[in-house]
C-alpha positions in Angstrom: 0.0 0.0 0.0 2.7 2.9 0.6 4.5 2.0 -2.7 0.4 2.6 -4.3 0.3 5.8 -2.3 3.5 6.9 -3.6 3.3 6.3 -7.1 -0.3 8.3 -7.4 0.9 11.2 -5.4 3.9 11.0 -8.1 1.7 10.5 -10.8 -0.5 13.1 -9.7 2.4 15.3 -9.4 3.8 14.7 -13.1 0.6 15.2 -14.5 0.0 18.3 -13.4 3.6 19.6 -13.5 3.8 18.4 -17.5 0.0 20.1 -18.8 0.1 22.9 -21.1 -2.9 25.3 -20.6 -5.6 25.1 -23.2 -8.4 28.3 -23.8 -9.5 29.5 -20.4 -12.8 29.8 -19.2 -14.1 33.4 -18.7 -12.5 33.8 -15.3 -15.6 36.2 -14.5 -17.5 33.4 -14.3 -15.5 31.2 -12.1 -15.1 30.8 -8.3 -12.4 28.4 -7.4 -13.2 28.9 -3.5 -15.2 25.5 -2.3 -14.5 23.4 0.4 -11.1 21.1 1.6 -11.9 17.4 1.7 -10.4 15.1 4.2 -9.3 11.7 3.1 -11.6 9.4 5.8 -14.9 7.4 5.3 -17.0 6.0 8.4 -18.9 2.6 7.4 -22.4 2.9 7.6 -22.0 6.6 7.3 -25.0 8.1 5.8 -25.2 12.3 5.2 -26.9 15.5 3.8 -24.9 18.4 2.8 -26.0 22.1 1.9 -22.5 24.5 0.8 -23.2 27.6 0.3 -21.1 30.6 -1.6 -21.2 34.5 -1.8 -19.0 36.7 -3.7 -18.5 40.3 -4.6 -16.4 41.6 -6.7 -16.8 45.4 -7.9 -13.9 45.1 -10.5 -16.4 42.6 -12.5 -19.6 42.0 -13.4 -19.8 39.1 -11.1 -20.8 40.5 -8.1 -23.4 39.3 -5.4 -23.4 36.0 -6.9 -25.2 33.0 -4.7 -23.8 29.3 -5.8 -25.4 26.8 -3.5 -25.1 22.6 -3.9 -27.1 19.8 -2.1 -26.1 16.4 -1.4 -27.0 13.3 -0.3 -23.7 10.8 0.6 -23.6 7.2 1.5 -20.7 4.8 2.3 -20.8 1.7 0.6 -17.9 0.5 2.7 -15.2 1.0 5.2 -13.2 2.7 2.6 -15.3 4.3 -0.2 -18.0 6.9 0.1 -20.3 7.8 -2.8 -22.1 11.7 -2.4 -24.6 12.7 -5.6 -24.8 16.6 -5.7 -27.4 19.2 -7.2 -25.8 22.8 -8.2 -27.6 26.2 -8.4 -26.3 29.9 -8.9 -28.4 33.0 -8.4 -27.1 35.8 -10.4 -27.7 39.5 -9.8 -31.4 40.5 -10.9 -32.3 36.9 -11.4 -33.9 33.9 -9.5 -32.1 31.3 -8.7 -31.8 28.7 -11.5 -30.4 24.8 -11.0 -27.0 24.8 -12.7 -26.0 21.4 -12.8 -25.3 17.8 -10.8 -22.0 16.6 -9.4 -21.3 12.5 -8.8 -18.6 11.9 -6.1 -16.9 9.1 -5.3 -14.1 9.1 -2.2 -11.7 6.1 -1.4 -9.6 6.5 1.9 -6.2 4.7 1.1 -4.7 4.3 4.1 -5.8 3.6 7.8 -6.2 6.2 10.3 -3.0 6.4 12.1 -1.1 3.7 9.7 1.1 6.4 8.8 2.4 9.8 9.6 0.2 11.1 7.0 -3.5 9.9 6.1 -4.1 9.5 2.1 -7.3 9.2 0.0 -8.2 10.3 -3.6 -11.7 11.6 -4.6 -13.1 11.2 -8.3 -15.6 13.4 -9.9 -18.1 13.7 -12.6 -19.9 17.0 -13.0 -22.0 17.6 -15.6 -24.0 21.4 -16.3 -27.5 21.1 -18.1 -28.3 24.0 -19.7 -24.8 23.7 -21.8 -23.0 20.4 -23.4 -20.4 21.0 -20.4 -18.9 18.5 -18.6 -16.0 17.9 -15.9 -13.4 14.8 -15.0 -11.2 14.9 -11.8 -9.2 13.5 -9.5 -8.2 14.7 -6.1 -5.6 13.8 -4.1 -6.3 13.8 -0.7 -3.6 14.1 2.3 -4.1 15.2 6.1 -1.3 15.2 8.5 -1.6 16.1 12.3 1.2 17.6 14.2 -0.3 18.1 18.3 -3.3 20.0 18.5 -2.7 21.5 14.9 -4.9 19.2 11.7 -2.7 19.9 8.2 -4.6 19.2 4.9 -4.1 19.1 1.5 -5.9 18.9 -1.5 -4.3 18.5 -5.4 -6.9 18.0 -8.5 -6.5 17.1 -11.9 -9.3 18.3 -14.1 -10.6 18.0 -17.3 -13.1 19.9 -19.1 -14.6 19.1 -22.3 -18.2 19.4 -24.7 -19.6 20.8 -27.6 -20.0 24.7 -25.8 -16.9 24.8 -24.8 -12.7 23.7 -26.4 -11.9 20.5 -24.2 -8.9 21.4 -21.7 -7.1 20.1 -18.5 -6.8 22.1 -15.4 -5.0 21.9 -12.2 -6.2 23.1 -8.8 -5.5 23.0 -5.0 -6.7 23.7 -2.0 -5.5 23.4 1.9 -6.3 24.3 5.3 -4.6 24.1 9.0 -6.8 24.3 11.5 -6.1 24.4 15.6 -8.3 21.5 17.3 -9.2 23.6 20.1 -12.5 21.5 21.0 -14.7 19.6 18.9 -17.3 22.1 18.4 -15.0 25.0 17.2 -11.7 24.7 15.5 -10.2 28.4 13.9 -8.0 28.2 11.1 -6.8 28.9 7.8 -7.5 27.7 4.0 -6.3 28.8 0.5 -7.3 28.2 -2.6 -5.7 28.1 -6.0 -6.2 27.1 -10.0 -6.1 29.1 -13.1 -7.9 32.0 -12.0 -8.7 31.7 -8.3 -5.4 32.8 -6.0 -7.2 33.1 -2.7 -6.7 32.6 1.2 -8.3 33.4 4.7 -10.0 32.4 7.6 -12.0 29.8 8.7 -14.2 28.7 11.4 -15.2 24.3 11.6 -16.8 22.2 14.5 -18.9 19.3 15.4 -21.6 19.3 17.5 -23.0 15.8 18.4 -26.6 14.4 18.4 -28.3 11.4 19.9 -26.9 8.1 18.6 -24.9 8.5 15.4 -26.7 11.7 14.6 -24.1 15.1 14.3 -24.1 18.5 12.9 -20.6 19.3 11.2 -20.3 23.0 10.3 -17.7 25.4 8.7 -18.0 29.1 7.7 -14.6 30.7 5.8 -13.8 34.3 4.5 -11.4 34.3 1.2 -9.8 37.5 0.3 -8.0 37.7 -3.1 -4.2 37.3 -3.8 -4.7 38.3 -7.9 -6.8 40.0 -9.9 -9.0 37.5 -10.9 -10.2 36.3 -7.8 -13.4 38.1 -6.8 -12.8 40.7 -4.4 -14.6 38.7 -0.7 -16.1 35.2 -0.9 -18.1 34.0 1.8 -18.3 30.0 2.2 -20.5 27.9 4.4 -20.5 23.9 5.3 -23.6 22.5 6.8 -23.6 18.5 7.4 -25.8 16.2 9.1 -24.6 12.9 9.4 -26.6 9.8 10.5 
């Protein structure tokens, strides 16, 4: 298994080290701010997901923009997780319109604890439907703890291709140290980064447990911009029940 783990992180790696850029996206459109992944999966874990995100940006016309997605996750076993999302954007002066549906599938690697760093890899399919747009990716997934203090990182490979749009492959990443101060609220910090998106900034996570199995998980982030392109505040927010 760590010769596996090695050999993706290195493919991973080349990949996205080696990939020429292709014709970008509008980057008024885009928002690479969304959420860090960690690399575990709970057997017979069952949950419903809302994320929610709010940018301004008074150098674009993307400003006040609402993106919102809605999931429903299951694990299938003690080591893959499958989550089925549905994506909607409000623009300014417009109702809010479904956008598109994201499949998930996460596969933890490695035990808990088997090594100083935990690994896992997440695939996605997302598909928009009022376009002939679709997305492939893979994420590598690694978290590390050092004390008190949670390490985690996120690299993607992405590819982008249909009839509306020239097919391309994009990198992207994403990380966040947090402090475990107690279970219900953990400060930290979180950045974001891919073609367009250069971004970094608070953020707030906890767990507060129900009866049973039942427990709410919850994060709430602030992203300021390290480049132009990167909307000028973006406002992210995590709420998960799991049961």
């Amino acid at each position: 298994m760590r010769s596996a783990r090695y050999k993706l992180a290195g493919v991973a790696l080349l990949c996205s080290a080696g990939m020429d850029q292709a014709l970008a996206d509008n980057p008024e459109h885009h928002n690479g701010v969304g959420s860090v992944n960690d690399p575990y999966v709970q057997a017979m874990e069952r949950e419903i997901e809302l994320r929610t995100i709010f940018q301004t940006d008074a150098k674009s016309s993307e400003d006040n923009i609402l993106r919102q997605r809605i999931s429903y996750g299951f694990s299938i076993s003690d080591r893959v997780f499958l989550e089925a999302y549905a994506i909607g954007t409000r623009l300014p002066d417009q109702s809010f319109e479904l956008e598109g549906y994201e499949i998930e599938t996460k596969i933890q690697l490695t035990e808990q604890g088997e090594y100083n760093t935990d690994w896992g890899v997440i695939l996605e399919y997302e598909r928009q439907i009022s376009e002939s747009i679709a997305e492939l990716a893979t994420v590598l997934v690694a978290s590390r703890q050092w004390g008190n203090w949670v390490g985690t990182l996120n690299l993607g490979i992405e590819y982008e291709f249909g009839s509306n749009i020239r097919d391309e492959i994009d990198r992207f990443a994403s990380g966040q140290w947090r402090y475990r101060y107690r279970e219900a609220f953990e400060p930290g910090v979180e950045f974001y980064a891919d073609e367009f998106t250069l971004g970094i900034g608070p953020v707030l996570t906890g767990v507060i447990r129900g009866n049973g199995n039942n427990k709410w998980h919850w994060e709430a982030g602030l992203i300021a911009p390290l480049n132009d392109t990167t909307p000028d505040q973006t406002l992210r927010f995590l709420l998960e029940w799991e049961f």
